[in-house]
N, C-alpha and C positions, 0 to 999 in steps of 0.2 A: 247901545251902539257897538256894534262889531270894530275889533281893530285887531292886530296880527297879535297871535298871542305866543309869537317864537319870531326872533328878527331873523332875516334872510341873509345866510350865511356871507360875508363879506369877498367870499373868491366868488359866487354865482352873480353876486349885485352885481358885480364889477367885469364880471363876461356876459350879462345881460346888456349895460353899459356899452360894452365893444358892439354889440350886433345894432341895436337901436337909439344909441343916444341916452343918455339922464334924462333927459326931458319924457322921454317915455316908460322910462322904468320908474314906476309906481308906488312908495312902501308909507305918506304919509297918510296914518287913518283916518284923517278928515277928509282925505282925496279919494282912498279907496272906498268909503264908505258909500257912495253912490253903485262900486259895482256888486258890492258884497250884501247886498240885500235885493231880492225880487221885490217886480211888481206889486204880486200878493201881499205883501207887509207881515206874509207868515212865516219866511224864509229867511237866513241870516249866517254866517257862520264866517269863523278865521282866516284871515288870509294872509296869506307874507306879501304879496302886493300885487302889481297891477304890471303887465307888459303889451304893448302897441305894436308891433310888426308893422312893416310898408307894406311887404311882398312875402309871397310863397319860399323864399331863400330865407330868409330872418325867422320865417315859421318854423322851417326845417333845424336851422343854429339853435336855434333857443329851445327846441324842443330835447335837442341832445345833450344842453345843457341840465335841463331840468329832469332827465330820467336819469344820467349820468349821476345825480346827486340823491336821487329818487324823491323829487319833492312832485307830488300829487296837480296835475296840469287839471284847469277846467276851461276848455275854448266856451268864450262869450262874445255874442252879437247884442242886440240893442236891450236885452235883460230884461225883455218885455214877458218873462215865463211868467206862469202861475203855479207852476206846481213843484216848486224848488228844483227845477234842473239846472239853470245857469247863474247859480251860487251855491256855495254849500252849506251844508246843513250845521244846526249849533252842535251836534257830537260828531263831527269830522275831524280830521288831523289840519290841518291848517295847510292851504293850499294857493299855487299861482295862477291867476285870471290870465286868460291869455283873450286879451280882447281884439277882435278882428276886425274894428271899426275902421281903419285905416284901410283897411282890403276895399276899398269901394270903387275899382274901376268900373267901364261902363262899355264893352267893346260895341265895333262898328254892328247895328242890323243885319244881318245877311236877309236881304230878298227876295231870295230865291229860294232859301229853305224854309224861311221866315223861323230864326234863332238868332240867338244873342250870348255870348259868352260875358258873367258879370262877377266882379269879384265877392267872395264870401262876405262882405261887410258892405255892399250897398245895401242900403235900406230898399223897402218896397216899392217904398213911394217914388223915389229917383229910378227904379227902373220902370215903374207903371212911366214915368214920365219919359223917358229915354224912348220907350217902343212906342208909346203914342206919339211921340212927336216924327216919329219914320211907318206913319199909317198901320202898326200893330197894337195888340191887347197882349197882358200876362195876364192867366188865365187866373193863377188867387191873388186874393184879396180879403185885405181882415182892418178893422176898424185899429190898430198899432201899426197900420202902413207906414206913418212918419218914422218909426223908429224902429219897428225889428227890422233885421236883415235878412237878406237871401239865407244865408250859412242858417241860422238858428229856425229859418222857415222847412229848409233839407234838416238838420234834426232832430225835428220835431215834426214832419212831416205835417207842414199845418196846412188846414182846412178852407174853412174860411166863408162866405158872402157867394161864394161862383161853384162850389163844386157839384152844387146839380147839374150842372151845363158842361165844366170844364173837367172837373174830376182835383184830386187834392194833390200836394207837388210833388209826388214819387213820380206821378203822370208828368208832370211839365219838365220833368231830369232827363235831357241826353246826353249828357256827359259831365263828371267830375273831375276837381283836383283835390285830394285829398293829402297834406301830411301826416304820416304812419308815426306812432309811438317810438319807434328807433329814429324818428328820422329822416325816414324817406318819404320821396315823394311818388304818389301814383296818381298818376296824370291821362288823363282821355276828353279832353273838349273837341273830338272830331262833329263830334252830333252826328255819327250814322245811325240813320233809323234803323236799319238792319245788320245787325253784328251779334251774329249765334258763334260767339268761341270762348264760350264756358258763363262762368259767374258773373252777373250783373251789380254789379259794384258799386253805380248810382242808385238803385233799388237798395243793398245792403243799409249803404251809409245814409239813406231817407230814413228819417226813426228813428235811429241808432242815439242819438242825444248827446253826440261830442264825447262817445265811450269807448268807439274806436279809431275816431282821427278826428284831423281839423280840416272843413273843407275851406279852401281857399278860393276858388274860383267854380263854377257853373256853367254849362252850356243847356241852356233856357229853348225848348220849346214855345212858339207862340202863335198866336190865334189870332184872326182877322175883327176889328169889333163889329156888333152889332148894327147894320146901317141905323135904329133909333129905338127907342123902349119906351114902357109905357110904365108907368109907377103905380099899383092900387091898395090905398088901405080900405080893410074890409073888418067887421066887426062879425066875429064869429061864438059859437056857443062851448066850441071844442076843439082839440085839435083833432080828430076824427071828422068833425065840419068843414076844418079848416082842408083835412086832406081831401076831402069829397070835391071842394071847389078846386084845389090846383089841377087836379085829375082829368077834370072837365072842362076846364079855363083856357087851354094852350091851342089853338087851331093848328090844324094841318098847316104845315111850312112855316111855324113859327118857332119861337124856343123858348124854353122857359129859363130865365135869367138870375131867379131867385124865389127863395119861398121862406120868411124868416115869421115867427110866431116871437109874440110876448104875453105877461096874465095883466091884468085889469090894473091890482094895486102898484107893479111895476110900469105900467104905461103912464098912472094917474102921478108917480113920483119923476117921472121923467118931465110931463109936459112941467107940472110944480116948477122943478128944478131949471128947467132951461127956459121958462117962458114962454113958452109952446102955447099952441090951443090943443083943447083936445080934439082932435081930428074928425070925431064921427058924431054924430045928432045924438044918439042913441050909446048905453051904457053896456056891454055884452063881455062876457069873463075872459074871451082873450081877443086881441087885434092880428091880423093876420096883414102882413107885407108883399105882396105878391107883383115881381116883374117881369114881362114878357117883352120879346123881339118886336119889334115893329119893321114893315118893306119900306116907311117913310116916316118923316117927325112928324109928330103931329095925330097919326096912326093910333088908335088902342085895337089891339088886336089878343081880345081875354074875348071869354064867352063866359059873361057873367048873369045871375040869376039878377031882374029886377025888384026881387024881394031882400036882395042884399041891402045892407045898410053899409055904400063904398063910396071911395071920393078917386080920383085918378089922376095923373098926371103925366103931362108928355113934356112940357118947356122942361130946361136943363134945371132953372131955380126951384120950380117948385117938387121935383123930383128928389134935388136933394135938402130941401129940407123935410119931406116924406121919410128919409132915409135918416134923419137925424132922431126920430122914435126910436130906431133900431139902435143905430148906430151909439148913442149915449148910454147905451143899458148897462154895462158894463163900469165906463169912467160915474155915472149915477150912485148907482148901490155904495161904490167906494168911498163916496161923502159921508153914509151913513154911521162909518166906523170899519174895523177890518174885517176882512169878509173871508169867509170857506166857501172857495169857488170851486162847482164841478163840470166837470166836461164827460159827459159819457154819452154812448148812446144805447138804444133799446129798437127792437123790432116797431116797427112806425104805427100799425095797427094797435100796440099796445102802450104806445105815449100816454095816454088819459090814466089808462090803470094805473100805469108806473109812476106816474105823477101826485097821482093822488096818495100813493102807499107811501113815499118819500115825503108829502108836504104832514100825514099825519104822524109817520115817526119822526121825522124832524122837530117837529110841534113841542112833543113831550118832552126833548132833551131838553136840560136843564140848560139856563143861560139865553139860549134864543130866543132874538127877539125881533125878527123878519126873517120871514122867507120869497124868496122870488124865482119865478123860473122863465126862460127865453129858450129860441134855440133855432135851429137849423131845421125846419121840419121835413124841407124834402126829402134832406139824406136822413133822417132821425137821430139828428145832432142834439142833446138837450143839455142848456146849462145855467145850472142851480146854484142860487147866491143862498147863503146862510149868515147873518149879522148877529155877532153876540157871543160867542165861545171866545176863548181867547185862545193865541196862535198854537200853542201848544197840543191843546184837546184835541184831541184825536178820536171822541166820539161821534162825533157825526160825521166824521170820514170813514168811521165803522160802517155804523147806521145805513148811509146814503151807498156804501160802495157793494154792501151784502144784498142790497135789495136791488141795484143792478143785477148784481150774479143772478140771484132766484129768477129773474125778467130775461134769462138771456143772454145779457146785454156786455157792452167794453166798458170798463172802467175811466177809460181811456177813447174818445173819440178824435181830439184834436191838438191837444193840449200837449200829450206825452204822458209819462209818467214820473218823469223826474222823482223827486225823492218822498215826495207825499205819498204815491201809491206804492213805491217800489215795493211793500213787503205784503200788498193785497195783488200783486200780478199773479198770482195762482188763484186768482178767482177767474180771469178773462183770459188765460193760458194755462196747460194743461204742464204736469209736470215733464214729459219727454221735450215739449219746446221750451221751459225753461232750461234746462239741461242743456240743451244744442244752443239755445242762446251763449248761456254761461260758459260753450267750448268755444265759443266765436269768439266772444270775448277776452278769454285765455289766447288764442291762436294768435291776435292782433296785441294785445295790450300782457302780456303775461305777471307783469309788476302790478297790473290794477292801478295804473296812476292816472287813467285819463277818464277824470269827472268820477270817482270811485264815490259808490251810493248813490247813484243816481239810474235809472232804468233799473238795474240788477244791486242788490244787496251785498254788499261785498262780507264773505265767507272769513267769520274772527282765527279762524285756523290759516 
């Protein structure tokens, strides 16, 4: 169990106290202990405590208290990472959580431009619910909707269920608030589409992983829904089969809504695990998920082969229990014991290769004892569960992340990089962009105190 392994000097406690209250400054390690460990259960490290902010002003105070002192800031959202970005690592210096959950305003719709200004700590879900209930869609969406937040979806620029149709959330960013390392704030929620006068700032700080500010609020881009969709699981031989059929599936004037792939023995542990049936007559090595637009409910509008082995759905219920194959692969495998989870991607034609060269060196490492893979097919999102190493090993994060390189491919599709890859990013970046990273870095953050190890390796000199 993580707990602070230096107490928090009693003149910061105590001007933390003056900005927000005791009741939100943080330091008992049975309390912090929920922020101080990821998702992953591979992540874990020191912290002097835990701080809550209301607003953008309290961000700004506390932030100058804590560079002031130089104690090492990590801003956290719903801590739903996997790849140790929002907590620190067990060889970090001991550090303050700066949690934004309290940032969860929900401004009024604008209509007319169709945007939404929403603070860095609402969750997904409260703004998918917010824009659908004033006739709009936010365009991602990821099975941790209940509890990550906007702020940690901007950086970690996440992906997600919709980016074939919609694109990932650097694209849905009109405008930021970010507080800056000294302190200040840089603010732009105007949402002009067109604004050429220099550096794009909501692009920068998308990705960036809380290593150059904390964003506090958002100005949200948003999309009309779909008048109706139509849901198909289809039993495929590849994902090369799988892509033949989305390619050919989508008719003129429709959309394609989604395209999610799983393999056999992770579909056969899901239905297991939740009760499920298994969906298709016939037994075939991966299930493929495929959603299209519909002009009316009711509508299936795919161009599907009658040689498929597919079932389909238009009602709202059975659509989404269709979606609960998918959607479960993740919270599933994590029953198994703790998992080495990857997120990369590869050129799309060569999924099958690349999969297959991963599931045979994976195999051999010692300790493994399940492999599973799913993913995003359209965009060639793929993500590879590993059970069995224990959290530490860092073989099969060799393994899995060189045989990306040799394919291509990002180490890194959706995830981030947080502190798991940070010291294989010169496999999917080339050393002049690390460099110009690491001067951005410097430019904004010169002390290294915000989120340090995390994306970028922080330099022992």
């Amino acid at each position: 169990m993580s707990q602070p392994t230096s107490v928090l000097p009693v003149s910061v406690y105590d001007a933390c106290v003056r900005v927000v209250g005791a009741e939100h400054v943080l330091t008992d390690p049975d309390v912090t202990i929920s922020y101080s460990r990821d998702w992953s259960g591979r992540y874990s490290g020191a912290v002097f405590g835990v701080v809550r902010p209301a607003n953008t002003e309290q961000v700004a105070e506390l932030v100058k208290i804590f560079v002031d002192a130089r104690i090492p800031v990590l801003p956290q959202g719903g801590n739903t990472g996997l790849v140790g970005g929002s907590v620190p690592g067990p060889h970090d210096p001991p550090m303050m959580i700066m949690s934004t959950r309290r940032l969860n305003t929900l401004g009024e719709v604008d209509q007319l431009t169709g945007q939404v200004t929403v603070g860095g700590g609402a969750t997904l879900a409260s703004v998918h619910a917010h824009v659908n209930a004033a006739g709009w869609n936010y365009g991602v969406d990821l099975a941790s909707r209940e509890s990550c937040t906007i702020g940690g979806n901007i950086g970690t620029n996440a992906g997600g269920i919709r980016v074939c149709c919609y694109g990932m959330t650097r694209k849905q960013i009109v405008g930021i608030e970010v507080v800056l390392p000294d302190g200040s704030v840089m603010s732009n929620l105007s949402g002009l589409i067109k604004d050429n006068t220099g550096y794009s700032f909501p692009s920068l700080f998308t990705g960036s992983e809380g290593t150059l500010g904390i964003v506090t609020a958002a100005r949200l881009a948003l999309v009309k829904p779909p008048r109706a969709s139509a849901v198909a699981l289809i039993g495929v031989q590849s994902a090369a089969h799988a892509l033949s059929i989305v390619n050919s599936a989508v008719p003129a004037g429709s959309r394609l809504l989604a395209a999610e792939i799983l393999d056999a023995p992770l579909l056969e542990l899901i239905a297991h695990g939740a009760q499920l049936p298994m969906p298709l007559g016939t037994s075939t090595p991966h299930l493929l998920l495929l959603e299209t637009e519909s002009q009316q409910p009711g509508e299936v509008a795919m161009n599907l082969s009658d040689e498929l082995d597919v079932v389909v759905a238009t009602d709202p219920s059975t659509k989404a229990r269709f979606w609960r194959y998918r959607e479960l692969a993740g919270e599933t495998v994590g029953h198994l014991g703790l998992t080495h989870r990857f997120d990369v991607s590869v050129p799309r034609h060569q999924w099958d290769e690349f999969s297959e060269a991963v599931r045979v060196a994976v195999l051999t490492l010692p300790d493994v004892q399940h492999y599973f893979s799913f993913g995003h097919l359209a965009d060639g999102n793929l993500h590879l569960e590993v059970i069995g190493p224990a959290a530490d090993d860092e073989r099969c994060d060799e393994t899995v992340l060189n045989i990306v390189s040799e394919f291509g491919g990002s180490i890194s599709a959706e995830h981030g990089v947080g502190r798991q890859k940070a010291k294989y990013l010169h496999l999917s970046r080339s050393s002049a962009d690390i460099a110009a990273m690491r001067a951005v870095k410097s430019s904004f953050d010169p002390h290294w105190l915000f989120n340090p190890g995390a994306l970028l390796q922080v330099d022992p000199s």
